[in-house]
N, C-alpha and C positions, 0 to 999 in steps of 0.2 A: 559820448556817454556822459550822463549828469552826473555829480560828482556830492552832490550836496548832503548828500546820506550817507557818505564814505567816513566810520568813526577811525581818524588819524590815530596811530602810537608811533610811540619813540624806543629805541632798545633801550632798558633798564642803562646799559653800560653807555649811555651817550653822555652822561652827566651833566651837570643843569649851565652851565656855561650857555648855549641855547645858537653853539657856533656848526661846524660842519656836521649837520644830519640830516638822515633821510628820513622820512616819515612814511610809513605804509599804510594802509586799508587795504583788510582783508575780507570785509563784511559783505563788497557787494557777489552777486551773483556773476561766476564765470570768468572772475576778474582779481587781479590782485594791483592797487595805483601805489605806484612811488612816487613821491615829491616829493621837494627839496623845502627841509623846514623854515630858511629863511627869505622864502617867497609861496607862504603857502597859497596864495591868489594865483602862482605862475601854472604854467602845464604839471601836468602827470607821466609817466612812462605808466602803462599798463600794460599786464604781462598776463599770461592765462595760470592758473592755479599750479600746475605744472610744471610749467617753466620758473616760477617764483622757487618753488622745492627743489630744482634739480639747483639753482643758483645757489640759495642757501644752503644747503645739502655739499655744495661747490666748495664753499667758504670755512663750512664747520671741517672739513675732509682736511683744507690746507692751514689749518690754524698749526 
């Protein structure tokens, strides 16, 4: 999948240090990309829309 149109963000709470983050896109169609912000040239994990909500959904549950 092409990537090029994928607009990256950062959680507000990642604070500007610019050290361990993940960056997501969630704009493209049927897809949600993870990359790692300090190669954002490197691969993506891509996940389907679903499964990005059950993980975060995962996260907010165990905070």
């Amino acid at each position: 999948m092409e990537l090029r149109d994928a607009r990256w963000r950062k959680s507000s709470r990642s604070g500007g240090s610019g050290g361990n983050c993940v960056e997501v896109a969630g704009n493209l169609p049927g897809v949600v990309a993870v990359r790692d912000s300090k190669d954002p040239s490197g691969p993506a994990l891509l996940v389907t829309p679903t499964a990005w909500s059950a993980f975060t959904s995962a996260l907010k549950t165990a905070r």
